[in-house]
C-alpha positions as CSV (number, residue, x, y, z in Angstrom):
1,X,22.2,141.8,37.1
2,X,18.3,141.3,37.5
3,X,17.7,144.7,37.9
4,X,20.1,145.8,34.5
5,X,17.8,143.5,32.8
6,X,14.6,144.7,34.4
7,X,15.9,148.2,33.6
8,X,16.9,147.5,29.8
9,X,13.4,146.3,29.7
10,X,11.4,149.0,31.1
11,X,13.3,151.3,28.7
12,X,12.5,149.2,25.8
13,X,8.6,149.8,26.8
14,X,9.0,153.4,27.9
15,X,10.6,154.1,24.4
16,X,8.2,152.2,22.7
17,X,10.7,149.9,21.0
18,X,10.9,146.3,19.9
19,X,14.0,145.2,18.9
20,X,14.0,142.9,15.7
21,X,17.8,142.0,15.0
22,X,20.3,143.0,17.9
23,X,23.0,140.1,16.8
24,X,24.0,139.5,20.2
25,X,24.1,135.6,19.7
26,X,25.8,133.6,16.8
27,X,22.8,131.6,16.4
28,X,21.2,134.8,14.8
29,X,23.6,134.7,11.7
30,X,22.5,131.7,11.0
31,X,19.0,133.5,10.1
32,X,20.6,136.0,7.3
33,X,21.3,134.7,3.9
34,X,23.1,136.8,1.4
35,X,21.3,136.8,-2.9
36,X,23.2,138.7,-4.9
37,X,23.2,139.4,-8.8
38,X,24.4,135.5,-9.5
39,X,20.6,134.4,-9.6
40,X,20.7,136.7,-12.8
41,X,24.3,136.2,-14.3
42,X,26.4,138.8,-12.5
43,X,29.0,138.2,-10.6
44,X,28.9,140.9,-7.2
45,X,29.3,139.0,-4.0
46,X,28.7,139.2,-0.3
47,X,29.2,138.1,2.8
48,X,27.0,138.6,6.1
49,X,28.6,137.7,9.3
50,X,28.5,138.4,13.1
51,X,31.1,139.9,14.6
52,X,32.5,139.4,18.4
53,X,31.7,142.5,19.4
54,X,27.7,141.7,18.9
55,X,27.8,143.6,15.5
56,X,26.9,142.5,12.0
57,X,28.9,143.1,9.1
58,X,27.3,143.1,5.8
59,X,30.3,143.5,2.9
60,X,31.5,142.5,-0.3
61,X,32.0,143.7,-4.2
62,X,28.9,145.0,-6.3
63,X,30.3,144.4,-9.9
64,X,28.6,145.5,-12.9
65,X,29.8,142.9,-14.9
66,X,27.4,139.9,-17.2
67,X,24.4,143.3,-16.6
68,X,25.0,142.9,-12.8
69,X,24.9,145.5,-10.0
70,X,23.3,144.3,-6.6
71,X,24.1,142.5,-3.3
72,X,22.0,141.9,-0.8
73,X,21.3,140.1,2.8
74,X,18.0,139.4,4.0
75,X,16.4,136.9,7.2
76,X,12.9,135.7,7.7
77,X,10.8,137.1,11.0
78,X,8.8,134.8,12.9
79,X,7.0,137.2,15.5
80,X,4.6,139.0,14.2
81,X,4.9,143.3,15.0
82,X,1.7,145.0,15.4
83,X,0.9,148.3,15.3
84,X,4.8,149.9,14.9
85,X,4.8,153.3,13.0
86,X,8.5,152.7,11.9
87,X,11.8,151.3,12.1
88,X,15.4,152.3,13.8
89,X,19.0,151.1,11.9
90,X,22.0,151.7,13.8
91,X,24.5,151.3,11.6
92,X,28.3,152.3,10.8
93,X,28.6,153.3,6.8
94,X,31.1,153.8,3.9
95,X,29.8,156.7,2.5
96,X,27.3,154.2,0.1
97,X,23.4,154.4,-0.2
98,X,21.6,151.5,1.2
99,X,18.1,149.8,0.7
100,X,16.4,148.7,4.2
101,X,13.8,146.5,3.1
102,X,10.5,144.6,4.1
103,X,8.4,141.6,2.7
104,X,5.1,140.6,3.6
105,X,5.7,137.2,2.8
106,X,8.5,134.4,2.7
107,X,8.8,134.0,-1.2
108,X,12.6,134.1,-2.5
109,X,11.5,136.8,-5.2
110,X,8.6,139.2,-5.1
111,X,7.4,142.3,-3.9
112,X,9.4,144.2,-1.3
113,X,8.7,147.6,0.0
114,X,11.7,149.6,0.8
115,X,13.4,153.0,2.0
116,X,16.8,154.0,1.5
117,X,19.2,155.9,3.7
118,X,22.7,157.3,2.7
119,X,25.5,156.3,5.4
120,X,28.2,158.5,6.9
121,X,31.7,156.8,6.4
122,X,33.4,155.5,10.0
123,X,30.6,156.8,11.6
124,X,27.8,155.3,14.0
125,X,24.7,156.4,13.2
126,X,20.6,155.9,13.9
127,X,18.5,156.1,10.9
128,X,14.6,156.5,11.8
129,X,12.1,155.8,8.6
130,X,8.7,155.6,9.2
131,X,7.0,152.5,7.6
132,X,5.0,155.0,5.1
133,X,7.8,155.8,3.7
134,X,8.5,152.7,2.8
135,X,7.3,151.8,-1.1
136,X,6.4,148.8,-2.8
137,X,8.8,147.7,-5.6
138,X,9.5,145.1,-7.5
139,X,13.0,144.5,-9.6
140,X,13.6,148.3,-9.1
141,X,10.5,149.1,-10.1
142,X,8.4,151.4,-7.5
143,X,4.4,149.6,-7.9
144,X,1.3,152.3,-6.9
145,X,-1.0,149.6,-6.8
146,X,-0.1,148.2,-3.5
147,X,-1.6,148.4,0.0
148,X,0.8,150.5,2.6
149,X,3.3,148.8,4.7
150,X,1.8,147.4,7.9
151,X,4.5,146.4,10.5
152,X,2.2,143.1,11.3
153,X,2.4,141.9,7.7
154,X,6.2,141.9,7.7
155,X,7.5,138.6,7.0
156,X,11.2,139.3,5.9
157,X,13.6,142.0,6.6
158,X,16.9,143.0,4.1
159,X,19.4,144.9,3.2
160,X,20.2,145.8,-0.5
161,X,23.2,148.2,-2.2
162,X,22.3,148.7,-5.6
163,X,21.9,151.7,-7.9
164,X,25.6,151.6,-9.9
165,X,27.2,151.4,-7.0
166,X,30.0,149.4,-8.3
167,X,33.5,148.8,-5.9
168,X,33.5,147.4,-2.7
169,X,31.2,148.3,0.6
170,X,30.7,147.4,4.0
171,X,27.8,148.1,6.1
172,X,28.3,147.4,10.5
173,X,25.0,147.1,11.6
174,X,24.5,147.0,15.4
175,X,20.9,146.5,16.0
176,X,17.6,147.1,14.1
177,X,13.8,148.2,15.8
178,X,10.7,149.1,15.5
179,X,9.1,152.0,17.2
């Protein structure tokens, strides 16, 4: 068992990676809250749960409904990541589009920079995205006035379906890095 874990670690270095959300305890849901259209009148909903199998399942309804049209999950990180030139999803899609995103600070609203990545349906799958391709928006809005993403500035990690993407979705997620 020691040297699994010694083994698992030294690959971690070698490959450069530091996991930020691997969902292997139920403590960690805890740490994800969903915000969906409500705080603006709509009526799309969510749910973000861990599952037995160390997995996270991000699902529910985007409805366009009262000008609605979003659902999204999102968790505060306390360590602070210096000097990462990107991030690694693994996830397992439904065919939908998907918004990975980043805050540099704990505010509920605000600026978020953020990259998106189209899923495969039923299938597992890595996405790697650099942190400069991340951009700042705000409300949909992409802002050019902003500094670059810096992986020691994040202070909030999420996940948004958006873009009249109306129906149901589910997004398995089983672990998220930075390299």
């Amino acid at each position: 068992m020691i040297c699994m874990i010694f083994l698992s670690v030294m690959s971690l270095i070698m490959n450069g990676e530091t996991v930020i959300f691997n969902f292997e305890s139920p403590a960690t849901s805890g740490e994800w809250v969903t915000v969906n259209d409500v705080v603006m009148g709509g009526v799309s909903d969510s749910q973000f749960e861990i599952n037995s199998d160390s997995t996270a399942t991000f699902s529910g309804t985007v409805s366009p409904e009262n000008n609605g049209g979003f659902a999204s999950a999102r968790a505060d990180i306390e360590n602070e990541f210096e000097n990462f030139e990107g991030v690694v999803i693994r996830v397992k899609g439904d065919g939908n589009i998907y918004s990975l995103r980043f805050r540099t600070d704990y505010n509920f609203d605000g600026i978020s920079y953020q990259a998106k990545f189209k899923t495969d349906a039923d299938d597992w799958k890595e996405y790697k995205i650099p942190l400069s391709d991340f951009k700042p928006t705000f409300r949909g809005k992409t802002l050019s006035d902003k500094p670059k993403l810096e992986s020691k500035n994040i202070k909030q990690i999420g996940i948004l379906i958006a873009d009249k993407q109306f129906g149901k979705f589910e997004l398995d997620i089983d672990w998220i890095k930075f390299y």
